[in-house]
N, C-alpha and C positions, 0 to 999 in steps of 0.2 A: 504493500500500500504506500510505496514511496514515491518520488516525486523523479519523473521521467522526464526527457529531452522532450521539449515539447509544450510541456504543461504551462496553463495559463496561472500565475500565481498572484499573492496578494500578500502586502503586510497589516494586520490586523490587531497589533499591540501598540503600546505606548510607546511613544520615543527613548525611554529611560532606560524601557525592560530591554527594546533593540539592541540600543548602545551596550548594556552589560554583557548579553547573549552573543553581541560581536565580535567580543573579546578572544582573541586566539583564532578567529575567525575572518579574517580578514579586517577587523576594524568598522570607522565606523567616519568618516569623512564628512563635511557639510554639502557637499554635491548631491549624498544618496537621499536627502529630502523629498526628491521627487520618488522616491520608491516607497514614500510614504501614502500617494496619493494614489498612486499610476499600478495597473496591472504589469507586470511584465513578462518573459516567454523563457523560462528555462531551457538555458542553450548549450549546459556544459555540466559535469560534475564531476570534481576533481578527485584523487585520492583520497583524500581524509573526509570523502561524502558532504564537503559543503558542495554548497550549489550555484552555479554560476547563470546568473537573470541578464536577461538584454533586456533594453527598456526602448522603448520607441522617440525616444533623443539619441538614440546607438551607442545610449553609455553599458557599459557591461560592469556589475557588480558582484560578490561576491559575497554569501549568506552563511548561516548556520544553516540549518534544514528545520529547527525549531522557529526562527523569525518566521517562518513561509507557510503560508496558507492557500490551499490549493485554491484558484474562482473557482464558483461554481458555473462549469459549465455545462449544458445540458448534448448530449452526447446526441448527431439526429445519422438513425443508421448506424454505419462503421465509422462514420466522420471522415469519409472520401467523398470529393465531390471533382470530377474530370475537369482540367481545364475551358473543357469544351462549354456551351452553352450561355453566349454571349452575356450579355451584362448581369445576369438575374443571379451570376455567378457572386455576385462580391452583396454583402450587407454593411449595413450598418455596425463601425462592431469591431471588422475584420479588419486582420494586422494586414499590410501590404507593403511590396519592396519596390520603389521608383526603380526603373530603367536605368542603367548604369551610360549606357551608351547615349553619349549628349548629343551628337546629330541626330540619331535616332528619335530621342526623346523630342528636339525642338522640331521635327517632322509633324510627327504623330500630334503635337501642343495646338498646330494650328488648328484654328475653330472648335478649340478644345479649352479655353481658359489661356492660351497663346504659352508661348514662353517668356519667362523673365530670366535675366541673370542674376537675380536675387533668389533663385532655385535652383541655382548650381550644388550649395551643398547637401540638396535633397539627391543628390545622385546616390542609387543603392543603397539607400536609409532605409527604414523601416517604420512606416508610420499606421495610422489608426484612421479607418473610412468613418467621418466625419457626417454625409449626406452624400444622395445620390438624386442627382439631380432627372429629372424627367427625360433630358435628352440620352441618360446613362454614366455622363461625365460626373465625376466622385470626386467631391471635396475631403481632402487628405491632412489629417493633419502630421508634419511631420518637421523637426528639429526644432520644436517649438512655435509654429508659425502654420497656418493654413492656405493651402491650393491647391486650385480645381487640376485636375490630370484627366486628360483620356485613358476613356480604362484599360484600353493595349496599353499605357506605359506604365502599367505598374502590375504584379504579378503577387497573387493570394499567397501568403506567408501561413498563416494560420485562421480559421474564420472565427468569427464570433460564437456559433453554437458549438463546436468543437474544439477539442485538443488535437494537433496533429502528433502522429506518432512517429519515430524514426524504423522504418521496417526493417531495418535488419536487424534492431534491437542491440546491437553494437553503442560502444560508447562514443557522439561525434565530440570530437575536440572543440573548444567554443567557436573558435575563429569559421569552421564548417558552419556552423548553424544555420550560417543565413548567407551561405552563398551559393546563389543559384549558378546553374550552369549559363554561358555565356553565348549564345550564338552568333 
């Protein structure tokens, strides 16, 4: 009943009890505040079974297993859903990885919320679908900051009603977590 690559987690204690619980544990920095607030997506788990969370700012933090609470997420099916089947694919909810490739990306932008170069450092980020707008274009929130993407330029990391799992059930190293293959 432990906590797997994948899982959607939460901290659910006081800031006091955190910081003691830290101890020996990677610590306890002014940065990890937002992991007070923010879900994040168990990406790694080290030898000594702490646990390693990415947060959808692309900070990577480092827990006891005691701070971390699993969300609850409601599990629909196996919690596989195919790439395929255009917009109806992404919710509300659902973590997603902007497009790494910036021509690409500023292709796909137009008549899509356009491109800015104040989006450059959302390249390959990891953020959280915000709204989906009627035409399918999904307001993303990500590095702190909100914008619209066509939904080809960004690719479902984990959804909202599910946990994804790692299928070979192997341990991924963190830096794997969230890196999609590159075409």
């Amino acid at each position: 009943g432990g906590l797997q690559i994948g899982d959607l987690v939460n901290i659910d204690l006081d800031l006091e009890i955190v910081q003691s619980l830290q101890h020996g544990h990677g610590g306890w920095t002014d940065g990890m505040f937002e992991t007070l607030t923010t879900t994040g997506t168990v990406c790694g788990i080290d030898e000594d079974n702490d646990i390693v969370v990415q947060y959808p700012s692309g900070n990577r933090w480092t827990f006891n297993p005691a701070v971390l609470t699993k969300a609850n997420v409601v599990r629909s099916g196996d919690g596989v859903q195919g790439a395929e089947g255009g917009a109806s694919q992404f919710q509300v909810g659902d973590l997603v990885q902007v497009c790494y490739d910036l021509e690409r990306i500023k292709l796909l932008q137009r008549g899509h919320g356009e491109w800015a170069e104040a989006m450059l450092p959302t390249l390959g980020k990891v953020g959280r679908v915000q709204q989906i707008y009627s035409d399918s274009d999904l307001k993303v929130e990500v590095c702190g900051t909100s914008w619209t993407y066509n939904p080809a330029a960004v690719s479902k990391v984990a959804s909202a009603g599910s946990a994804i799992s790692n299928a070979s059930g192997g341990k991924l190293e963190a830096n794997k977590c969230y890196q999609k293959l590159k075409f």
